[in-house]
PDB file of N, H, CA, C and O in Angstrom:
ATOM      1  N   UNK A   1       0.840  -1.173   0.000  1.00  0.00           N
ATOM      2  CA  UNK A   1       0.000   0.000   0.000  1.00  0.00           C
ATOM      3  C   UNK A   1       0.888   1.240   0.000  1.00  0.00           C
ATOM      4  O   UNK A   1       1.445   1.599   1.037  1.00  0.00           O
ATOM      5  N   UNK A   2       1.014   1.834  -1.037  1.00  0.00           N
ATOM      6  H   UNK A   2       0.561   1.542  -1.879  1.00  0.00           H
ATOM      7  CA  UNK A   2       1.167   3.292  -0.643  1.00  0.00           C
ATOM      8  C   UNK A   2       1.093   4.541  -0.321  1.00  0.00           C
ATOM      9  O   UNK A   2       0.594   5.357  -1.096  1.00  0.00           O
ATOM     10  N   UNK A   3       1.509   4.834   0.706  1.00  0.00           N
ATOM     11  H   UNK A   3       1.914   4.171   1.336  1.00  0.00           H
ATOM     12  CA  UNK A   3       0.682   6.290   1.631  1.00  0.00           C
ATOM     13  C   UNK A   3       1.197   7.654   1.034  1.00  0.00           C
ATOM     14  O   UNK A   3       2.181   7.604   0.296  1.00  0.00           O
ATOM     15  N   UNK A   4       0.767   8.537   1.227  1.00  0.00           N
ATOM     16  H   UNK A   4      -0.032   8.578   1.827  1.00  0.00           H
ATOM     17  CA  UNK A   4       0.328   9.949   1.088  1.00  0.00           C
ATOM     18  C   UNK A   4       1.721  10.107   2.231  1.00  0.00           C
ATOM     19  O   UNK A   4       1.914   9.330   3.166  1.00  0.00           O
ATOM     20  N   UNK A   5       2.820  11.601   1.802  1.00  0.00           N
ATOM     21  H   UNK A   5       2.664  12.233   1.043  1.00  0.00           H
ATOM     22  CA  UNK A   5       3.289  12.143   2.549  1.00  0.00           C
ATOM     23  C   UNK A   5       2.419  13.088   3.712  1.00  0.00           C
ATOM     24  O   UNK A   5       1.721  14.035   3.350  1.00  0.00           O
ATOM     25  N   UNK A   6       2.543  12.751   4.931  1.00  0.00           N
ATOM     26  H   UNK A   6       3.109  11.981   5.225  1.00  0.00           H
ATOM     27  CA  UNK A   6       1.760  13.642   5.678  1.00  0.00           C
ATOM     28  C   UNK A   6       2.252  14.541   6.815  1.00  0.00           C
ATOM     29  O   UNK A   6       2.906  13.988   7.700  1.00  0.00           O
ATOM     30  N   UNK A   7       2.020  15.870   6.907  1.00  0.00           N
ATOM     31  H   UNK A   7       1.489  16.319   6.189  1.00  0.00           H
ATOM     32  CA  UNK A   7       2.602  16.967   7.434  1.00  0.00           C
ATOM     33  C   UNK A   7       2.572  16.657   8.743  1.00  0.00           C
ATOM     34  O   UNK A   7       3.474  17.264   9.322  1.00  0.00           O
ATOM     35  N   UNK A   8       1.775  15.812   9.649  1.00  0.00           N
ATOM     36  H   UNK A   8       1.043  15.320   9.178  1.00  0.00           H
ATOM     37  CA  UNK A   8       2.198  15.677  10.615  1.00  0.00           C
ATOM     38  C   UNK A   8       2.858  14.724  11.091  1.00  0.00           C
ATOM     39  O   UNK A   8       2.793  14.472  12.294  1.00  0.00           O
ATOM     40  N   UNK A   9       3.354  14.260  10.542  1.00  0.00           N
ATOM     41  H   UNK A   9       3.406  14.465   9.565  1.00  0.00           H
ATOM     42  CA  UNK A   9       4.853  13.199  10.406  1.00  0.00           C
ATOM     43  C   UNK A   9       6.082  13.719  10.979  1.00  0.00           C
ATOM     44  O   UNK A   9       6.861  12.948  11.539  1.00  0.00           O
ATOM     45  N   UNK A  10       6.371  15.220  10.867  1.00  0.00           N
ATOM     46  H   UNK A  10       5.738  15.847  10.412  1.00  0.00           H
ATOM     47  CA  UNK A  10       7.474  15.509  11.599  1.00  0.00           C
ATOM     48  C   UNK A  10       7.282  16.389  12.986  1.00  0.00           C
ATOM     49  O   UNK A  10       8.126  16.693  13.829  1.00  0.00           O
ATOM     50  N   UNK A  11       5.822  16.698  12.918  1.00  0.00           N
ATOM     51  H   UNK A  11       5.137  16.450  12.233  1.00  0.00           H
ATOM     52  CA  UNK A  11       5.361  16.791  14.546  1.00  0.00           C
ATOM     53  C   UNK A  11       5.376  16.058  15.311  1.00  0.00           C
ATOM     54  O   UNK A  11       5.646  16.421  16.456  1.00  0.00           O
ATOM     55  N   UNK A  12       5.078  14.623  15.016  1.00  0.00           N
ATOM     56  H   UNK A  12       4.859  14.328  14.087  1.00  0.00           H
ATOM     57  CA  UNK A  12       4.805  13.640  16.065  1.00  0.00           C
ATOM     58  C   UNK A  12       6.448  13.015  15.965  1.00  0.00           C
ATOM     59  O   UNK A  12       6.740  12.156  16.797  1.00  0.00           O
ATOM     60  N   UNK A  13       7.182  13.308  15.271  1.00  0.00           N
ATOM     61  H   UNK A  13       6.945  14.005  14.594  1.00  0.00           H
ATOM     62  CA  UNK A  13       8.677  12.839  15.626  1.00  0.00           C
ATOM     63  C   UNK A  13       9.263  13.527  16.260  1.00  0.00           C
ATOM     64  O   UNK A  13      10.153  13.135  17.015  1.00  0.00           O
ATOM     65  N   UNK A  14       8.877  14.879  16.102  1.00  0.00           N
ATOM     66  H   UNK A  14       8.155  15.198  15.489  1.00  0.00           H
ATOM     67  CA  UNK A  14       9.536  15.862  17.755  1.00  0.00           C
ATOM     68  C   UNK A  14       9.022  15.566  19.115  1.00  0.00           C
ATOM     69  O   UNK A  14       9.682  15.383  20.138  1.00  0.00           O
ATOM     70  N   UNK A  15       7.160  15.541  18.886  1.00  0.00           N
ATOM     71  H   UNK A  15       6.624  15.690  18.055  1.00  0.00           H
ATOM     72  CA  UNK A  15       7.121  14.928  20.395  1.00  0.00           C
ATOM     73  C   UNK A  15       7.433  13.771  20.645  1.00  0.00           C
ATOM     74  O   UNK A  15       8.146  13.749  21.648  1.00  0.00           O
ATOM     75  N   UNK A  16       7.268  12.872  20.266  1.00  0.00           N
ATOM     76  H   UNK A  16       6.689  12.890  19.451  1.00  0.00           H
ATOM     77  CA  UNK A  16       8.084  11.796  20.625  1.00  0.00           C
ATOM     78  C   UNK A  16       9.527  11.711  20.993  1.00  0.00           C
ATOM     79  O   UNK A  16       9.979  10.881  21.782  1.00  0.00           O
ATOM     80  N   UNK A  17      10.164  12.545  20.424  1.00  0.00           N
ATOM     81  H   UNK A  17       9.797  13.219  19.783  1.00  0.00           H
ATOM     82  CA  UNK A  17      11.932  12.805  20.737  1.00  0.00           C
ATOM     83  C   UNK A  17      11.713  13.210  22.359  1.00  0.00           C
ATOM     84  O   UNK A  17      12.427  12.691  23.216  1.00  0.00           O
ATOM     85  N   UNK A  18      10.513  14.323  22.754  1.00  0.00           N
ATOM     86  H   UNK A  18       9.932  14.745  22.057  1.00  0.00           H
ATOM     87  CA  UNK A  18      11.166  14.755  23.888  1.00  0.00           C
ATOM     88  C   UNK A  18       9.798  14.530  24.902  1.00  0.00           C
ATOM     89  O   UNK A  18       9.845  14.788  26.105  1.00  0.00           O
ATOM     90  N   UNK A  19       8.606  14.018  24.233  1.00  0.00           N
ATOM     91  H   UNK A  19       8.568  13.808  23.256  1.00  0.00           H
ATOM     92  CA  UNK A  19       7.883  13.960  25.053  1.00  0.00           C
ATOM     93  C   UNK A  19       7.815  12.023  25.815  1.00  0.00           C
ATOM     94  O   UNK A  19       8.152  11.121  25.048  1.00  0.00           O
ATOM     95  N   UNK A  20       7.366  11.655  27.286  1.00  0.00           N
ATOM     96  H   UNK A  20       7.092  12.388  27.910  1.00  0.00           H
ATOM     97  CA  UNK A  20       7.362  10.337  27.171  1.00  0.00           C
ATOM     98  C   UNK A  20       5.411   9.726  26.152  1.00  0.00           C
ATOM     99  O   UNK A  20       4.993   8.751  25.528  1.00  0.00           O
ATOM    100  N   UNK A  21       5.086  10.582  26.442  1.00  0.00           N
ATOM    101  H   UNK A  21       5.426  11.374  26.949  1.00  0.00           H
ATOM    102  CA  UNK A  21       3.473   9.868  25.839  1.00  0.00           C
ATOM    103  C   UNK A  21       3.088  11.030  25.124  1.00  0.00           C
ATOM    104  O   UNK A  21       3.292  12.224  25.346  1.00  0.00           O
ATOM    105  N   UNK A  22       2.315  10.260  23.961  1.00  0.00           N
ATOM    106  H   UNK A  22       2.149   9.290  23.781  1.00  0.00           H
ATOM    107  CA  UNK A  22       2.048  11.251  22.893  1.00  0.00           C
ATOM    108  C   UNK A  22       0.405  10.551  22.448  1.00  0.00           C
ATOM    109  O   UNK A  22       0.229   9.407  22.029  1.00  0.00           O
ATOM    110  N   UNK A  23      -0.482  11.417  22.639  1.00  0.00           N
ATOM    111  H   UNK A  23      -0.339  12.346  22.979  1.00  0.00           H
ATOM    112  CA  UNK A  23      -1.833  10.839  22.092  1.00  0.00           C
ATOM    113  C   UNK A  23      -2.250  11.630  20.552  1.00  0.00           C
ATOM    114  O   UNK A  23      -2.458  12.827  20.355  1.00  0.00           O
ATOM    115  N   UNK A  24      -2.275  10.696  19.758  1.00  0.00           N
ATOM    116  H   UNK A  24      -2.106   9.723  19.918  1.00  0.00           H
ATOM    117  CA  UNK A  24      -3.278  11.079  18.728  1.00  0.00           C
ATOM    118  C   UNK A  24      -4.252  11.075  18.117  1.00  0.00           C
ATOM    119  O   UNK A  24      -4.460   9.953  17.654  1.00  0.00           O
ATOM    120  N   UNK A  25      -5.227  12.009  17.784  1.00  0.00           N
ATOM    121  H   UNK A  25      -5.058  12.920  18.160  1.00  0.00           H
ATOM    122  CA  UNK A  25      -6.686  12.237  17.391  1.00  0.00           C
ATOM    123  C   UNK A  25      -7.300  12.414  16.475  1.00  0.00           C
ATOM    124  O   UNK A  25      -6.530  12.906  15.650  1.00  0.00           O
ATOM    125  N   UNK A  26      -8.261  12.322  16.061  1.00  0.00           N
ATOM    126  H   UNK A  26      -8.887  11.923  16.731  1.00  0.00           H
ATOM    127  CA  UNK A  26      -8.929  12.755  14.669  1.00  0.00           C
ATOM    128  C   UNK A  26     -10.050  11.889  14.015  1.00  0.00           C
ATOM    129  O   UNK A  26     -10.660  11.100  14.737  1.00  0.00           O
ATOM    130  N   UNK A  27     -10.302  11.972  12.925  1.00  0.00           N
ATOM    131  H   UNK A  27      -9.807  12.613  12.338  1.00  0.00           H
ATOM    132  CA  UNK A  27     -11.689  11.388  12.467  1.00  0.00           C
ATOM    133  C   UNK A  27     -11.476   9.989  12.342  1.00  0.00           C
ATOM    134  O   UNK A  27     -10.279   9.809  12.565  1.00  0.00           O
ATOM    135  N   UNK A  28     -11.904   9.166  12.155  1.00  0.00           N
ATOM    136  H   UNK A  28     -12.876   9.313  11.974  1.00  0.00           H
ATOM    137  CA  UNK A  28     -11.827   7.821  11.836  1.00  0.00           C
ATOM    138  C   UNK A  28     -11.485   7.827  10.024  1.00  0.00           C
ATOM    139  O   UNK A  28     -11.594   8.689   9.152  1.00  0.00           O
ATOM    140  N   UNK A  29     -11.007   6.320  10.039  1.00  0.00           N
ATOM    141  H   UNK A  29     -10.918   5.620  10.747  1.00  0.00           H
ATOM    142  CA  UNK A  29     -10.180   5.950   9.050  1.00  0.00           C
ATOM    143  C   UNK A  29      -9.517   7.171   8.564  1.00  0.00           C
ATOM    144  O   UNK A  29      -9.964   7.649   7.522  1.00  0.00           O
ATOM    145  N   UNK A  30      -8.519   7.762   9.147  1.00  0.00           N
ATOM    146  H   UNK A  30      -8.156   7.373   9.993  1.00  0.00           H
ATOM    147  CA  UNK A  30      -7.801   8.435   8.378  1.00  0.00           C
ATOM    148  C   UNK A  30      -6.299   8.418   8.357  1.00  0.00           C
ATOM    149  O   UNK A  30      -5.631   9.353   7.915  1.00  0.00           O
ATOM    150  N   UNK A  31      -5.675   7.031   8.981  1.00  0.00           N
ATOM    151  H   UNK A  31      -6.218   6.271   9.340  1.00  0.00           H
ATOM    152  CA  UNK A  31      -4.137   7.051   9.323  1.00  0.00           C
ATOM    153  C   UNK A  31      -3.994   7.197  10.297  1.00  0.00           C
ATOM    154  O   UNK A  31      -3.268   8.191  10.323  1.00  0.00           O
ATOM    155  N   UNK A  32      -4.213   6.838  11.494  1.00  0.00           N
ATOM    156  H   UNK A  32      -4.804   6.031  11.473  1.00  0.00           H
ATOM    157  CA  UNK A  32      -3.438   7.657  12.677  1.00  0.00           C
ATOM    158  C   UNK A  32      -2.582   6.016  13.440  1.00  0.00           C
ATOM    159  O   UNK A  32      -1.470   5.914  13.958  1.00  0.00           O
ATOM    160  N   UNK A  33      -3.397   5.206  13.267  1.00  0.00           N
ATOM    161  H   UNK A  33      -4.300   5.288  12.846  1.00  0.00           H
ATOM    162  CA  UNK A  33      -3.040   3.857  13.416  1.00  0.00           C
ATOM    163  C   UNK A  33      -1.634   3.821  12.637  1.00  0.00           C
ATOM    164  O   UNK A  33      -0.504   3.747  13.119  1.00  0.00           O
ATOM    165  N   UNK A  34      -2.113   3.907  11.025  1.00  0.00           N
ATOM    166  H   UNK A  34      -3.031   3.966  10.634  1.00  0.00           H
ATOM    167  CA  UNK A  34      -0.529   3.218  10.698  1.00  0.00           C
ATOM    168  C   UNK A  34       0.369   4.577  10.895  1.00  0.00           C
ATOM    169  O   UNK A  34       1.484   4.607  11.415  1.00  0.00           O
ATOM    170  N   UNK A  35      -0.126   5.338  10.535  1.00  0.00           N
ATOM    171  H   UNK A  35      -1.032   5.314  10.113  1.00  0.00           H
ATOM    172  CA  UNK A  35       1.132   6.780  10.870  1.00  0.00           C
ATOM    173  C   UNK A  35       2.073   6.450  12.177  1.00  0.00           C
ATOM    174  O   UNK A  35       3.303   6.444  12.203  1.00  0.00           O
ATOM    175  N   UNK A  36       1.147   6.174  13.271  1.00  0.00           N
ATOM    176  H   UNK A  36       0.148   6.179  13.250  1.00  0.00           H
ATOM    177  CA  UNK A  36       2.289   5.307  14.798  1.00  0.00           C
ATOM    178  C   UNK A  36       2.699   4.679  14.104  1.00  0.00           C
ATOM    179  O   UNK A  36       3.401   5.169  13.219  1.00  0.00           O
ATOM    180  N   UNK A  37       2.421   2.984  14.165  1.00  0.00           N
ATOM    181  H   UNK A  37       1.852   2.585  14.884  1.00  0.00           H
ATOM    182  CA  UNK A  37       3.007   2.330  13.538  1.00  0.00           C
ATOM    183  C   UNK A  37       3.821   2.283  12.471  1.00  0.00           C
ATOM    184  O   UNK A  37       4.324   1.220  12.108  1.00  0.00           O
ATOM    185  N   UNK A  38       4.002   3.245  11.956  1.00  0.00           N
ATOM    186  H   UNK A  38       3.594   4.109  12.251  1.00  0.00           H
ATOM    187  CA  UNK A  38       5.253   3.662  10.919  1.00  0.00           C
ATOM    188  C   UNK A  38       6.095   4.131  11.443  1.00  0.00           C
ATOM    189  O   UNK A  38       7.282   3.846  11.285  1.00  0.00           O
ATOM    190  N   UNK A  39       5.547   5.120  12.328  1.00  0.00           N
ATOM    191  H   UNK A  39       4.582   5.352  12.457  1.00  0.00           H
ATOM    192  CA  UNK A  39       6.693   5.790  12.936  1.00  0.00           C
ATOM    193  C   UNK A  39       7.521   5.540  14.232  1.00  0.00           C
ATOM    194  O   UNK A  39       8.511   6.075  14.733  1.00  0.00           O
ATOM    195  N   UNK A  40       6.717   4.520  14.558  1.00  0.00           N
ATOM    196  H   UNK A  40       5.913   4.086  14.151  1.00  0.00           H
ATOM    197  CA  UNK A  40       7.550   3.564  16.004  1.00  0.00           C
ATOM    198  C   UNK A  40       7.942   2.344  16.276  1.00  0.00           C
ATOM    199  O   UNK A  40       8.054   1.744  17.346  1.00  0.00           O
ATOM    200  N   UNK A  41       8.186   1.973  14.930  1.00  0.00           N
ATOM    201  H   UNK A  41       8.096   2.460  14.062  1.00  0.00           H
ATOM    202  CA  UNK A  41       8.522  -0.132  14.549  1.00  0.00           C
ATOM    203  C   UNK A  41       9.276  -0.360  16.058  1.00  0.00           C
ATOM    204  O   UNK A  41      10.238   0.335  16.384  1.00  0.00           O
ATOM    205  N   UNK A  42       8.815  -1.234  16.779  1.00  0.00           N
ATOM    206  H   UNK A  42       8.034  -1.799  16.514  1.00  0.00           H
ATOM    207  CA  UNK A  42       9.485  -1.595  17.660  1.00  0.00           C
ATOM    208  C   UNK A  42      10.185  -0.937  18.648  1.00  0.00           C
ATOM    209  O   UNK A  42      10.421  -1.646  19.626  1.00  0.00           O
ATOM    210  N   UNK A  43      10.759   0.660  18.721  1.00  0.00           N
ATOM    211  H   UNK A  43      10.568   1.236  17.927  1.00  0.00           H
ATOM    212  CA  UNK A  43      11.092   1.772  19.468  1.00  0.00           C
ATOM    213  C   UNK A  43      10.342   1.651  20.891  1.00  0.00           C
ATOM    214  O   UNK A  43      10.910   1.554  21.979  1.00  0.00           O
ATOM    215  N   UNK A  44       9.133   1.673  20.695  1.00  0.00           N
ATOM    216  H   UNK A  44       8.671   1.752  19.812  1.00  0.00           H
ATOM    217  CA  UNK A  44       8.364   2.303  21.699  1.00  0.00           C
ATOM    218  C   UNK A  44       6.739   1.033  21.962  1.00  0.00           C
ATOM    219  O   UNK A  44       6.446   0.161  21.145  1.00  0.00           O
ATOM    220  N   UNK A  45       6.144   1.241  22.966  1.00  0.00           N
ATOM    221  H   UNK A  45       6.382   1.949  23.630  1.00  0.00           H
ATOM    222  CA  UNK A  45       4.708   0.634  22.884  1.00  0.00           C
ATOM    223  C   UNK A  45       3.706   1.886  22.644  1.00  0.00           C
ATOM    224  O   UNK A  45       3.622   3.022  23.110  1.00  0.00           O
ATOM    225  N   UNK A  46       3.120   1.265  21.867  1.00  0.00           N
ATOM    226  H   UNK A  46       3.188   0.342  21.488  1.00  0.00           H
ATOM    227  CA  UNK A  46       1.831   1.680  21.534  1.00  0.00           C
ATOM    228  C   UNK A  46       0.264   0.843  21.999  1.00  0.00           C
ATOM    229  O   UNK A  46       0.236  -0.379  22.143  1.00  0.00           O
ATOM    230  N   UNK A  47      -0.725   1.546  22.153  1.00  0.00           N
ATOM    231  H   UNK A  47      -0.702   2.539  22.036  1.00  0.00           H
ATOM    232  CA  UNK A  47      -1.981   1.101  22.537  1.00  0.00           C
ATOM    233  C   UNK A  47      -3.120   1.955  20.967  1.00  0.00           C
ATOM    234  O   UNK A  47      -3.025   3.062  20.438  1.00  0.00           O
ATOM    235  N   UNK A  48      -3.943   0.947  20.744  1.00  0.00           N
ATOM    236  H   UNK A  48      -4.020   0.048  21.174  1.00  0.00           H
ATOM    237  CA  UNK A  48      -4.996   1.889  19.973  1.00  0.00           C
ATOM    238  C   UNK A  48      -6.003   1.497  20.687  1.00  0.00           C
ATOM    239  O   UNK A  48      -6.211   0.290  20.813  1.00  0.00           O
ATOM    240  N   UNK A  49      -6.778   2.391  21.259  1.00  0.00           N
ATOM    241  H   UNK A  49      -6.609   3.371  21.156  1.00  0.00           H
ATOM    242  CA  UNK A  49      -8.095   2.680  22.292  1.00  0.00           C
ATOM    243  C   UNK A  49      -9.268   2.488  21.186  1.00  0.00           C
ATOM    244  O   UNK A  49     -10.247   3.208  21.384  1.00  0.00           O
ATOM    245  N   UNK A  50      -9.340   1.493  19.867  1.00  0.00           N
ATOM    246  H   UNK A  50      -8.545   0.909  19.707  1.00  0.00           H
ATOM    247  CA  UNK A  50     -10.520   1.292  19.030  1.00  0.00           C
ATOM    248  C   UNK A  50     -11.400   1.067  19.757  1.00  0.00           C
ATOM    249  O   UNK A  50     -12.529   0.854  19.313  1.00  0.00           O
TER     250      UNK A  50
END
């Protein structure tokens, strides 16, 4: 599958650099699932509150 570059891709890599927990929000089906998961392979745990 290939994704769409998305602008908040390098927001959530700053908070994550300095924050310990980072929640993200927004409408349904729109990425926010794989956007983590892209951006934290194994680094970090994640939870999705579906």
């Amino acid at each position: 599958m290939n994704t769409l570059p998305r602008l908040v891709e390098g927001a959530l890599a700053e908070r994550l650099r300095v924050m310990p927990a980072v929640v993200v929000t927004g409408a349904r089906q729109t990425g926010k699932s794989t956007l983590v998961a892209k951006r934290v392979p194994g680094q970090r745990r994640y939870a999705s509150l579906d």
